[in-house]
C-alpha atoms as one frame of an Amber mdcrd trajectory, in Angstrom:
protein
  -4.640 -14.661  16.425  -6.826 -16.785  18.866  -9.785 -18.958  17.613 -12.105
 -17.195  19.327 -11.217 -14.154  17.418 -11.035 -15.313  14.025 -14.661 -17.012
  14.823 -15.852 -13.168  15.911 -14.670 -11.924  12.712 -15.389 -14.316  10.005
 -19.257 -13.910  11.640 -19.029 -10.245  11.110 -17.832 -10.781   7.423 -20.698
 -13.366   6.906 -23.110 -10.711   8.593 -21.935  -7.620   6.345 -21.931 -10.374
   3.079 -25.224 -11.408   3.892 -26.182  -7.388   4.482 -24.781  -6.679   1.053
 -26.871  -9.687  -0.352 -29.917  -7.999   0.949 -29.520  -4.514  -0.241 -28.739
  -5.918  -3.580 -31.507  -8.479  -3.774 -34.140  -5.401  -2.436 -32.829  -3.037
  -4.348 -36.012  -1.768  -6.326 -33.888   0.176  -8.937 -32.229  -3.069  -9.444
 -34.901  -4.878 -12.444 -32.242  -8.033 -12.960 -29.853  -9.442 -10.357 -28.346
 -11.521 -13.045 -26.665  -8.708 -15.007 -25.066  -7.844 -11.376 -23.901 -11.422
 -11.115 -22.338 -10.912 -15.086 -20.938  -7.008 -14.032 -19.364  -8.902 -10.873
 -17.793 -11.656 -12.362 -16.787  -9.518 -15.416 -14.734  -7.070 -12.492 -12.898
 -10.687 -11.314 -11.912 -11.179 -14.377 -10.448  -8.345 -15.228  -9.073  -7.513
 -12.130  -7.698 -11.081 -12.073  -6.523 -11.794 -15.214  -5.464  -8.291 -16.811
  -5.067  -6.390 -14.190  -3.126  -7.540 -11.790  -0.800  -9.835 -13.676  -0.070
  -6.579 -15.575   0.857  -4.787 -12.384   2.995  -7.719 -11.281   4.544  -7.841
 -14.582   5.568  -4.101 -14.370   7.012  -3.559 -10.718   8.796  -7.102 -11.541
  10.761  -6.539 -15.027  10.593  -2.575 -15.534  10.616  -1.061 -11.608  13.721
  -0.968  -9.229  12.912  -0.588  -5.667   9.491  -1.119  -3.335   8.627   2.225
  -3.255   8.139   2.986  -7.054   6.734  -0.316  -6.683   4.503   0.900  -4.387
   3.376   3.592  -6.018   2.518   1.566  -9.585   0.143  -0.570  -7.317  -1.467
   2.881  -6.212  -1.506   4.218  -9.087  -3.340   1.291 -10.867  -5.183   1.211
  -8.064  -6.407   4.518  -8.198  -6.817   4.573 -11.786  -9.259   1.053 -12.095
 -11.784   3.429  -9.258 -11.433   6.585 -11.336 -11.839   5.034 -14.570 -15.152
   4.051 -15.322 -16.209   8.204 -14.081 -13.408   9.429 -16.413 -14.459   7.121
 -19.464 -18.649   8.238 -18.777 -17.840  11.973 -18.298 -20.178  13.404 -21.446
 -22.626  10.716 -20.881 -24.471  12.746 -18.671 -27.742  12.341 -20.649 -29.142
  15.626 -20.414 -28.281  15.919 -16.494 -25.079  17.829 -15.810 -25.813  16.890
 -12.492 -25.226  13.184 -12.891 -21.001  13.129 -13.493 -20.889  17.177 -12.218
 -17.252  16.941 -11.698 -13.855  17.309 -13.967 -13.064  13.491 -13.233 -10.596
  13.319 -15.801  -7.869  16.682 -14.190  -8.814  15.185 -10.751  -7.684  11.732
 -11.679  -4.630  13.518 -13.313  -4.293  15.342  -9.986  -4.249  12.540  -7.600
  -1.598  10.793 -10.011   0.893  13.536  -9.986   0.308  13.792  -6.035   1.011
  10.326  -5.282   3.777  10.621  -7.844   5.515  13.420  -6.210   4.984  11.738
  -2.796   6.868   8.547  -3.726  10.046   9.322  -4.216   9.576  11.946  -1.217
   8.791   8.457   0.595  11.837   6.884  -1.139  14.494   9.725   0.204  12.875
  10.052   4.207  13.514   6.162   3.792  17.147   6.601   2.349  17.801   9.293
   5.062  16.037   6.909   8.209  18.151   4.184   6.799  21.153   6.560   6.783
  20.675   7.960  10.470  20.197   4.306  11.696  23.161   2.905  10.478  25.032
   5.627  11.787  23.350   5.318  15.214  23.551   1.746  14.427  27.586   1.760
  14.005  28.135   4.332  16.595  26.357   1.855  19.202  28.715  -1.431  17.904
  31.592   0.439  18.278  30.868   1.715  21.924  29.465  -1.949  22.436  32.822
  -3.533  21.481  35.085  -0.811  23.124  32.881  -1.692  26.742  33.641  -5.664
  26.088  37.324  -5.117  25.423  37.492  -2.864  28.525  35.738  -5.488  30.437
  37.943  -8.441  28.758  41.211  -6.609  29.701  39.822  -5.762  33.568  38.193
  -9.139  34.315  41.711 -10.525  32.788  43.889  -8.586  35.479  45.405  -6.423
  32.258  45.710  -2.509  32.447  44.860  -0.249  29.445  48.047   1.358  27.766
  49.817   4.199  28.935  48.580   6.009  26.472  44.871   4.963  26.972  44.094
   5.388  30.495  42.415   8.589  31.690
């Protein structure tokens, strides 16, 4: 990646930070910026030193293979977004409009989809892998027969009786 470009987009970041600063800052709903700064730091925390090592930990000692891997990452993924909606569902106070949703079957829902879409990932990547090292194989071996064809010619020899065409 050139200079220039990097330049172009860490001045983008900066401008989309310093947008995000703003909003928050001029937020009238917002009475104290300093319980944002706690909720923030509280999320880095968590996410830094719970969740992620716990993820890690998992996919390292307990999960075989990157796409079950994969999927854990997802999964927790998913789960740390839908979480705080599933754990607030009957705190609604009074307003059914507030949390109008089911978020505890959807979040159940989106689990078992991305669970039954792993391992479909897993065998489209065993059969890929399958095809290519057939293809693969088929190639070396026309690769080598070409070479020994053009070893024997360029060496005066003639194929075998039982060879030639």
């Amino acid at each position: 990646m050139t200079t220039a470009l990097r330049a172009v987009l860490l001045a983008a970041g900066l401008a989309v930070i310093g947008y995000g600063l703003y909003g928050l800052l001029g937020d009238p709903y917002i009475t104290d910026p300093l319980d944002v700064l706690v909720w923030a730091v509280g999320g880095l925390v968590i996410h830094d030193g719970l969740w992620v090592p716990l993820v890690c930990a998992l996919g390292a000692f307990l999960v075989r293979g990157p796409v079950l891997r994969g999927w854990l990452v997802v999964a927790a993924a998913v789960t740390a977004v839908g979480l705080p909606a599933v754990l607030r569902a009957d705190d609604d106070h009074g307003n059914p409009s507030v949390l109008p949703l089911p978020y505890l079957r959807n979040l159940l829902l989106v689990l078992a989809a991305t669970a039954l879409l792993a391992p479909a990932i897993a065998l489209l990547g065993r059969w890929r892998d399958r095809d290519g090292t057939a293809r693969h194989r088929n190639r070396a071996v026309k690769h080598r027969v070409r070479a020994v064809k053009h070893r024997d010619r360029a060496a005066g020899r003639r194929a075998p009786r039982d060879e030639r065409p």
